[in-house]
C-alpha positions in Angstrom: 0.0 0.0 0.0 2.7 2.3 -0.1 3.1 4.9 -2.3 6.0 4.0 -4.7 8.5 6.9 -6.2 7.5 6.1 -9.6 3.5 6.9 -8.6 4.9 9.8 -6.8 6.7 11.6 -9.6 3.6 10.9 -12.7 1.2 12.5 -9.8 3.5 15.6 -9.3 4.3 16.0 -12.6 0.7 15.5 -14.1 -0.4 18.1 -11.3 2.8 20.3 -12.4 3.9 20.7 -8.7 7.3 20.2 -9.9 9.2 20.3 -13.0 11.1 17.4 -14.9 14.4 19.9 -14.2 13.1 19.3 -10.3 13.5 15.4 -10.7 16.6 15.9 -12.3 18.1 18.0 -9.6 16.9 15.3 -6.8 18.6 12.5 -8.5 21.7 14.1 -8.8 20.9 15.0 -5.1 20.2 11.3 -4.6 23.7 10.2 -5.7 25.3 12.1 -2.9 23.1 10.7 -0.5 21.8 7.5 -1.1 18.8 7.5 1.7 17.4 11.1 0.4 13.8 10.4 -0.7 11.6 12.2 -3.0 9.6 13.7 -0.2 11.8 14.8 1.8 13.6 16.7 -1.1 10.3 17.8 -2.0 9.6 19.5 1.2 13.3 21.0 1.5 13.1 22.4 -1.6 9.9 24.3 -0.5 8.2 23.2 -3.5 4.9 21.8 -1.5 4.2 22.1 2.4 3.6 19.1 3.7 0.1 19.1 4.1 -0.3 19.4 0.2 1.9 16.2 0.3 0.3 14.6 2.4 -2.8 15.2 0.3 -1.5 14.1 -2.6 -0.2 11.0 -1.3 -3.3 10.5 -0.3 -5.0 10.4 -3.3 -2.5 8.2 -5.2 -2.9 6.0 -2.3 -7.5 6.3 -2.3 -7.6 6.6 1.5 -9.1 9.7 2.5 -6.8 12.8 4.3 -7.7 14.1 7.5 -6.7 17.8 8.7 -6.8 18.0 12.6 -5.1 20.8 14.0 -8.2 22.4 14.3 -10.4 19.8 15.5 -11.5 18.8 19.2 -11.1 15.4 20.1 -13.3 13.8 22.4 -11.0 12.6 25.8 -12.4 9.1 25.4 -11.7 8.8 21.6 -8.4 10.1 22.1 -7.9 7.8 25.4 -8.1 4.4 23.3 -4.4 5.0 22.3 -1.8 5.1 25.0 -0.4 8.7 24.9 3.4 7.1 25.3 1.8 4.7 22.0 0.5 7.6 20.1 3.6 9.8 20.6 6.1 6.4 19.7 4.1 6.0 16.2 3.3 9.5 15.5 -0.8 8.1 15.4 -3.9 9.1 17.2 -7.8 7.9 17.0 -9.8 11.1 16.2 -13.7 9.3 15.6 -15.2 6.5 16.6 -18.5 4.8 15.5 -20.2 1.4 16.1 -17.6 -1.1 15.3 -15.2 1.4 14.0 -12.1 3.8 14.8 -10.7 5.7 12.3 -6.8 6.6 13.4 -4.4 9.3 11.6 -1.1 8.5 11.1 2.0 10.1 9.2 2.4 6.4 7.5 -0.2 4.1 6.8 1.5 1.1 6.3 2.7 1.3 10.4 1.6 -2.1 10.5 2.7 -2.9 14.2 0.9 0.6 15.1 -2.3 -0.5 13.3 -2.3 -4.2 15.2 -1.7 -3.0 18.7 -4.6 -0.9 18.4 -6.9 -3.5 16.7 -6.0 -5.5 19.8 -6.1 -3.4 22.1 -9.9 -1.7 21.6 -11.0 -5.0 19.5 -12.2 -2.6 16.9 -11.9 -2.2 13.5 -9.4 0.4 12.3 -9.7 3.0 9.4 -6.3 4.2 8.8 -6.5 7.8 7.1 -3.4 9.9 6.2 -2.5 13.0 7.9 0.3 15.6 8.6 2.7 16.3 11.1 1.3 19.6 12.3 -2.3 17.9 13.0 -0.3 15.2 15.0 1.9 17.5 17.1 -1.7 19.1 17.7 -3.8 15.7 18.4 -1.2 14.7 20.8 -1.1 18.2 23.2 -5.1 17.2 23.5 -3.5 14.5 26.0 -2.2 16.5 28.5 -5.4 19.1 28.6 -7.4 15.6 29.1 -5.1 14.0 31.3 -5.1 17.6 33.5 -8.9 18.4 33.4 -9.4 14.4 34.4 -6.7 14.9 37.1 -8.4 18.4 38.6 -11.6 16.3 38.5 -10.6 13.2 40.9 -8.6 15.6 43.1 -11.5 17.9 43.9 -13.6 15.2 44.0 -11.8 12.8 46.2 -11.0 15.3 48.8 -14.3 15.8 49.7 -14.6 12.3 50.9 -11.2 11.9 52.7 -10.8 10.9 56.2 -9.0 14.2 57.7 -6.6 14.1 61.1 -6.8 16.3 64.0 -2.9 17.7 63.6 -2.5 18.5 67.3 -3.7 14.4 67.6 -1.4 13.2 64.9 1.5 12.1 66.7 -1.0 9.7 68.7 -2.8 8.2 66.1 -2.8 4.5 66.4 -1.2 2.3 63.6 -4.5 0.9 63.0 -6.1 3.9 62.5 -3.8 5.1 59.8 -3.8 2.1 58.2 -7.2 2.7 58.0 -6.8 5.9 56.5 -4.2 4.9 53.9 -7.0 2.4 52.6 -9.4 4.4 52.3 -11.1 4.5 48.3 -10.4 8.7 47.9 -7.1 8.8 49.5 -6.5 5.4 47.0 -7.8 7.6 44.2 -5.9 10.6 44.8 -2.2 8.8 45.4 -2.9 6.6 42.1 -3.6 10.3 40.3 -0.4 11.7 41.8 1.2 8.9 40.6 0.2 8.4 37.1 0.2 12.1 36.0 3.3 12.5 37.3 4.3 9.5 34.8 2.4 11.3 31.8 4.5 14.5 32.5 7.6 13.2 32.2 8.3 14.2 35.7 11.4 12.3 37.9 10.6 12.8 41.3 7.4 14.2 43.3 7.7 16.2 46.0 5.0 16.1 48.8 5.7 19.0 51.6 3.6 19.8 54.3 3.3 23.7 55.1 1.6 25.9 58.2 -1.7 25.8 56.0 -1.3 23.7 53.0 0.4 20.6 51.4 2.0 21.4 48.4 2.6 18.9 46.1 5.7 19.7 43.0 6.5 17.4 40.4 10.7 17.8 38.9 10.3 18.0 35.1 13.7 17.9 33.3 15.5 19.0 36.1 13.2 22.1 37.1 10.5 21.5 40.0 7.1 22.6 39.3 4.0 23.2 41.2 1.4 20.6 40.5 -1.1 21.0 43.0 -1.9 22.7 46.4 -3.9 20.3 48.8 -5.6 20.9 52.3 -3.0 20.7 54.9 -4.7 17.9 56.7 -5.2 15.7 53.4 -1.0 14.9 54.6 -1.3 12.2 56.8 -4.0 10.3 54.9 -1.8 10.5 51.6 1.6 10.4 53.8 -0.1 6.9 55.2 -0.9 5.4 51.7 2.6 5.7 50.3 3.8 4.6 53.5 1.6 1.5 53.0 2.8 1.0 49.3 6.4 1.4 50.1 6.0 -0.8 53.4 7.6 1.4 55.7 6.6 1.7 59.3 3.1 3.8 59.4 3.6 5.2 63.3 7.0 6.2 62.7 7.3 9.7 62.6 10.2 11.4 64.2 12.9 9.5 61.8 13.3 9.2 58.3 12.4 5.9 56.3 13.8 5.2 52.6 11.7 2.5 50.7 10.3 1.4 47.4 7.6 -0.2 45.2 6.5 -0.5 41.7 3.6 0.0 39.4 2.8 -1.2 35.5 2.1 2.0 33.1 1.5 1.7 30.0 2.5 -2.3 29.9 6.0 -0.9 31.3 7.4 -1.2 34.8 8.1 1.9 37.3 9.8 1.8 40.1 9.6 4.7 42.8 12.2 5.3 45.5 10.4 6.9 48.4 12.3 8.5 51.2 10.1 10.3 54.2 11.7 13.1 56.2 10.3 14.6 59.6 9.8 18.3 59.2 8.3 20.9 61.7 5.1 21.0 59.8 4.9 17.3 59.2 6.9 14.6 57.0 7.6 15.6 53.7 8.1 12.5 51.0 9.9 12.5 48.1 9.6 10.1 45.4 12.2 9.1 43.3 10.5 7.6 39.6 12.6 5.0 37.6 11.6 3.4 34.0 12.8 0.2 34.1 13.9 -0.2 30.5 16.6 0.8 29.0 15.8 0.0 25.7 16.5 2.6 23.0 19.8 5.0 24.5 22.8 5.6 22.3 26.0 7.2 23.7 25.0 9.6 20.8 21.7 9.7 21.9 22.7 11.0 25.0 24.8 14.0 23.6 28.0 12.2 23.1 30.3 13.5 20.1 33.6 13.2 17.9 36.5 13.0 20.4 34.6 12.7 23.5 32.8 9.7 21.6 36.1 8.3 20.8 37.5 8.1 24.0 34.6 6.4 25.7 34.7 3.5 22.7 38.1 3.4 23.4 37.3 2.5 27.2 35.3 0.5 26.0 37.4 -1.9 24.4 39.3 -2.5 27.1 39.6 -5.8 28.9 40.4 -4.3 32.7 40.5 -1.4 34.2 38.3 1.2 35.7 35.6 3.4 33.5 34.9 6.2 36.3 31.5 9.0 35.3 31.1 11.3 37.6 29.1 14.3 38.1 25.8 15.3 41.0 22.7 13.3 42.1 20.6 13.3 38.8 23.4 14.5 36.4 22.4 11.2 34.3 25.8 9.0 35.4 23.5 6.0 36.0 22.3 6.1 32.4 25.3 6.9 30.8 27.1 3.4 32.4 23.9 1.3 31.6 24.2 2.5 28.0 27.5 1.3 28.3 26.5 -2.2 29.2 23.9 -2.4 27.0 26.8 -1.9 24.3 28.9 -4.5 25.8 26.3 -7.1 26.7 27.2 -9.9 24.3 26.8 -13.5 24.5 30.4 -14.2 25.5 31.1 -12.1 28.5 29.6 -12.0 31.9 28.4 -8.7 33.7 27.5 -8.8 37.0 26.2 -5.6 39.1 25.8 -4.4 42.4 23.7 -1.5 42.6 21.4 0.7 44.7 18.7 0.9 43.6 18.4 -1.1 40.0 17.2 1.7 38.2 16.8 -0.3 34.9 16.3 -4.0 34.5 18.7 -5.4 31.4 18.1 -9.0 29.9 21.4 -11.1 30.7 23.0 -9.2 33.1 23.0 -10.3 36.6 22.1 -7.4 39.2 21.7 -7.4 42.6 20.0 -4.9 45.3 22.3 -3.1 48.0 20.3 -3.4 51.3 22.5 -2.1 54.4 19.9 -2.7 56.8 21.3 -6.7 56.5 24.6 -6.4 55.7 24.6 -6.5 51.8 26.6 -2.7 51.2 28.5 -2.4 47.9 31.8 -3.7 49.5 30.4 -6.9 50.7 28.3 -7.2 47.6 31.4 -6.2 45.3 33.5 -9.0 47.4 30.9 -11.4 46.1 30.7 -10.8 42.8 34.6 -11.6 42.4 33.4 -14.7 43.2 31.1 -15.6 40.1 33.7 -15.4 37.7 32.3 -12.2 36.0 34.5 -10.0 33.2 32.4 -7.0 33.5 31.6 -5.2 36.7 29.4 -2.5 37.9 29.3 -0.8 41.1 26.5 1.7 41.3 28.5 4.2 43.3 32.0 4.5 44.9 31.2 5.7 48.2 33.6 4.6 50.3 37.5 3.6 50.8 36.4 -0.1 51.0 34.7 0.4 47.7 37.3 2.0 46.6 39.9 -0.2 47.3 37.8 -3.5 45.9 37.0 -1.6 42.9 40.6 -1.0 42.1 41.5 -4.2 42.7 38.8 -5.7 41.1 40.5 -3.5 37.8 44.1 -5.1 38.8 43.1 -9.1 38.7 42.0 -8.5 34.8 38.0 -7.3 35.3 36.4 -4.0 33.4 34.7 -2.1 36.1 32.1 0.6 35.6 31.2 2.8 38.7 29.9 6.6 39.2 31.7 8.7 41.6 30.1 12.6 43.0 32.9 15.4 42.3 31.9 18.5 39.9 34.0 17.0 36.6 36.6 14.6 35.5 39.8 15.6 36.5 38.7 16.1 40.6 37.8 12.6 40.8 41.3 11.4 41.1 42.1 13.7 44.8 38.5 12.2 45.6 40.1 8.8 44.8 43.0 9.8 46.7 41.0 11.0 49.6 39.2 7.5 50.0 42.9 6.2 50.3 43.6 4.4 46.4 47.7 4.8 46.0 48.2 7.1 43.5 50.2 4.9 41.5 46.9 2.0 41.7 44.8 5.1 40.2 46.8 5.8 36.7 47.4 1.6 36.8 43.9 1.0 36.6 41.5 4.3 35.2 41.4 4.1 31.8 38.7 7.1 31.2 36.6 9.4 33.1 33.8 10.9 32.5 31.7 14.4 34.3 28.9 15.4 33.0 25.5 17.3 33.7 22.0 17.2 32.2 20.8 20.4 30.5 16.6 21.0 29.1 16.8 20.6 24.9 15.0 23.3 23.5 11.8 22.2 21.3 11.8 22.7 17.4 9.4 26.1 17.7 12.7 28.1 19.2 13.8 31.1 17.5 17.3 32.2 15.9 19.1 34.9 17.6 22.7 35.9 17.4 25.3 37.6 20.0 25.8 41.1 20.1 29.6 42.5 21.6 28.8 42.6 25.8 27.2 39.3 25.4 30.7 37.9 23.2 32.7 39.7 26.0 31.0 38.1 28.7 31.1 34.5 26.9 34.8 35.3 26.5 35.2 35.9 30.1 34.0 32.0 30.6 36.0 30.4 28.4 38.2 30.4 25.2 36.2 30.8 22.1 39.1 29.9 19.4 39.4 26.9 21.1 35.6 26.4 21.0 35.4 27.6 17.3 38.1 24.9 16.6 35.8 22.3 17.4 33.2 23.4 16.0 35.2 24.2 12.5 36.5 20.0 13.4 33.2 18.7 13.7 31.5 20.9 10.5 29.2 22.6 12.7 30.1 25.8 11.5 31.9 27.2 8.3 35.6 27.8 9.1 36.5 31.5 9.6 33.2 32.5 9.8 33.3 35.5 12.7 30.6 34.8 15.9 28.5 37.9 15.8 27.1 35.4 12.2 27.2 32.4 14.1 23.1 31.7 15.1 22.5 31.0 18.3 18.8 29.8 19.7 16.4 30.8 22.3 13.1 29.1 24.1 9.3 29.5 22.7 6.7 27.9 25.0 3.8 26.7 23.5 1.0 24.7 24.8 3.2 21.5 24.9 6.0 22.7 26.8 5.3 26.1 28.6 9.4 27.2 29.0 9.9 25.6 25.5 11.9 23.3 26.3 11.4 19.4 26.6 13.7 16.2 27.7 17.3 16.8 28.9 20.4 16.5 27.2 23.9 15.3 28.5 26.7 17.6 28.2 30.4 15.8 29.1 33.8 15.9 29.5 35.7 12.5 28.4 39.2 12.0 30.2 41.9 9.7 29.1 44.2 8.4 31.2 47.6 9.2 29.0 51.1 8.6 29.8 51.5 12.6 30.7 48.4 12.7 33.3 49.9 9.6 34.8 52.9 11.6 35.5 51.3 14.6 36.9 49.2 12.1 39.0 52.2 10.6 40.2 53.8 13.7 41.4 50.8 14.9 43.4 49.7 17.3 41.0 46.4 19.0 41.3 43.0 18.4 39.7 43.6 21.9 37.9 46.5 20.7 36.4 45.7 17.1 35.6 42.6 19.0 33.3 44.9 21.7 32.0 46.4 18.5 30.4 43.5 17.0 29.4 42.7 20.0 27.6 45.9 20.9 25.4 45.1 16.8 24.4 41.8 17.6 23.2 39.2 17.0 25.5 36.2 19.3 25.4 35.2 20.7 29.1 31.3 20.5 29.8 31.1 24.4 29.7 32.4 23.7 26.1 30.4 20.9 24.8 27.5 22.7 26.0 27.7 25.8 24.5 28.9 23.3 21.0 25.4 21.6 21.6 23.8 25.6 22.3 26.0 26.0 18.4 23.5 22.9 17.1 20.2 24.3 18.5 19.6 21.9 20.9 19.9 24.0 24.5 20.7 27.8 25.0 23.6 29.5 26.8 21.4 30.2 29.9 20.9 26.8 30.2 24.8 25.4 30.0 25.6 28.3 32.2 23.0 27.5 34.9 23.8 24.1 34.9 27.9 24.1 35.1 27.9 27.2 37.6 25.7 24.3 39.7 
């Protein structure tokens, strides 16, 4: 059923939307790149917008064309397709009547698309061709639904909660609580949290109790938001109910508890790391979300680039030795060194983990749970693994000089081990090494390459082109050295060599309905460290962190401040963004 090139160019030529020189042009085009198709040159050339296309194609085709971006969906039409389904395959159900659900799509022969959602609403589908613009549209009808449907059960459900006495709150009986924590509304409202939280993309919620109010934010790429503000005594009812999901102790107020559980969304598994802290208004609980798949991350994916690329490859390759990333709590380290694994998990090598907490569960690799409460830290889970014969190791954090010193040995008796490590880029996690009490000499014998990064928001594709006038150049200049930057850029092809910066475009935010700061998802911005001969000896001598990356850096490694403003370069983040994120 797909339209074929030959179909394509009689129907534009018969409608004399292009001309015979036009064709001849593309597959001159084509020969220089192979994988260039006729629409795409089409639309680059300007010659149609898509929606005339998309017509056309259409018609060659004899399914009908459907223009939504000005149509209201009905919330329970739109419902039948997962959003996280509808957003994967670019396809959303717009009608539906008796047996029948007619679905747009970008490309009607998405066959998987198409049989999922036979399945899954046992209708019969009506495929009909549409445009990208009408899609992008359809799908920010989702979150309006999924936010009016989420105002609903919250102001509904409150008015049927079970409230608490504050000043009797400390004396409330376990039973009682548990009580409360199974009650239908407070159920209701905790499952609501939960899931739109999920939808939004967000990766932790926070719950905080104030004098009058409980305030509930949600972290959205790295920025917390207000969701919600709740009656202040609504807290211990809710309080209770994650307590009762993550089986912590319900009477137990005056200390903090850490625990877990999980939920399917979406036929995928999340897991949520809750911890509870006593406050002076009441506990506050923060929940930690994790996906549990790491299917679909590339080291390019995750903003990784020519050298910096190179180096971790190179690590890569290596039989022993230590690959170190480093960076803050949720600078993306964890996902960087699970995209690692994922690269080497082959059939012939065994990788073992030790980890707290899994964060993603990988077919074929063999990971085990921290818990310190019994004895099972990352030492004594480390010292175990050594024992099952494994070539690849991860530790989920060094924390510790016992760590520490297994890891390093670990890297000595012929394994590869992978670990994250907290200091604020690549070069200061050698004196942190130190600090924990690794010789000097064990460090340069066993790192190979280290890695600091942070996560900055990507900007959407409705940003706008801007470019720097002299005080902002000075005051970039101030930060770091722009030859050196432009020589990267000039390496890569970024930018045309010799061209001056006040021409070189640069990109700022434009919220929209879909993402109200205009931007959405994170990128990684890194530094990649090799271990050469010339660190070693700096190492060696007791030379500082500032000099081991001074090194670094007249070898070729990009600092984060400098990969981020190359990614600001490529439209994908802005200079505010690298600059509030570094200066972190």
């Amino acid at each position: 059923m797909m339209i074929s090139e030959v179909n394509l160019r009689e129907e534009l030529l018969d409608a004399r939307m292009v001309s015979a020189a036009d064709l001849e042009r593309f597959d001159a085009e084509r020969k220089k790149k192979n994988t260039l198709t006729l629409s795409e040159f089409i639309l680059s050339e300007g010659k149609l917008k898509e929606s005339e296309l998309k017509r056309l194609e259409a018609h060659v085709l004899g399914i009908p064309y459907i223009e939504l971006s000005k149509q209201k969906i009905e919330p329970e039409v739109l419902s039948l397709i997962p959003e996280s389904i509808a957003r994967r395959y670019n396809v959303v159900s717009y009608k539906k009547h008796a047996g029948d659900l007619e679905i747009a799509l970008l490309d009607v022969d998405n066959i998987p698309a198409i049989d999922f959602i036979k399945k899954k609403t046992g209708l019969r589908i009506l495929p009909r061709l549409t445009d990208s613009e009408s899609i992008k549209v359809s799908l920010q009808q989702y979150r309006k639904s999924l936010q009016a449907e989420f105002d609903s059960i919250i102001q509904k459900e409150m008015a049927g909660l079970q409230r608490v006495d504050e000043k009797a709150g400390d004396e409330t009986s376990e039973h009682d609580l548990k009580e409360m924590a199974e009650d239908l509304p407070v159920i209701k409202i905790v499952d609501s949290l939960v899931s739109h939280a999920i939808s939004q993309s967000a990766s932790d919620i926070h719950i905080e109790p104030g004098e009058h109010e409980l305030i509930v934010r949600y972290r959205i790429d790295g920025i917390l938001h207000d969701a919600m503000t709740l009656p202040r005594d609504a807290a211990p009812a809710i309080t209770a109910r994650i307590k009762v999901l993550s089986s912590l102790k319900l009477d137990e107020k005056r200390l903090p508890q850490d625990g877990r559980f999980k939920i399917m969304f979406d036929d995928q598994q999340v897991s949520f790391r809750v911890s509870t802290l006593p406050t002076y208004y009441g506990e506050k609980t923060v929940i930690r979300i994790l996906r549990e798949s790491s299917q679909g991350f590339t080291l390019e994916g995750l903003g990784f680039h020519g050298d910096g690329l190179e180096s971790v490859h190179e690590g890569m390759k290596q039989h022993s030795g230590i690959i170190l990333c480093s960076g803050p709590t949720g600078s993306g380290k964890t996902t960087t060194l699970y995209t690692v694994l994922d690269i080497l998990n082959t059939p012939d090598v065994n990788i073992s983990t030790i980890e707290d907490p899994i964060e993603y569960q990988m077919p074929r690799i063999n990971q085990t749970q921290v818990k310190s409460e019994i004895g099972m830290t990352f030492a004594n889970g480390l010292r175990a693994l050594l024992r099952q014969d494994p070539n690849i190791i991860m530790v989920g954090e060094i924390r510790d000089s016992e760590t520490a010193s297994l890891a390093v040995n670990a890297a000595l008796t012929g394994h590869l081990v992978l670990s994250t490590i907290h200091t604020n880029s690549a070069a200061g996690a050698i004196p942190r090494l130190i600090d924990m009490g690794v010789e000097p000499f064990l460090i340069v014998s066993t790192a190979k390459i280290i890695i600091a990064q942070r996560l900055v928001r990507q900007l959407t594709n409705t940003r706008t082109e801007y470019f720097l006038n002299d005080s902002e150049l000075v005051a970039l200049t101030k930060v770091l050295d722009l030859d050196r930057l432009r020589a990267f850029l000039e390496k890569e092809k970024v930018i045309k060599e010799g061209i001056p910066w006040e021409k070189v475009p640069f990109y700022k935010p434009i919220p929209d309905e879909e993402s109200p700061d205009g931007y959405k998802g994170r990128l990684g911005i890194h530094e990649a460290m090799r271990i050469s001969p010339a660190i070693k000896e700096i190492v060696l001598r007791g030379g500082s962190a500032d000099e081991v990356e001074a090194q670094a850096k007249k070898e070729g490694m990009m600092t984060m401040l400098e990969d981020g403003i190359f990614q600001a370069v490529q439209g994908k983040t802005t200079i505010d963004e690298v600059l509030r994120v570094v200066s972190e």
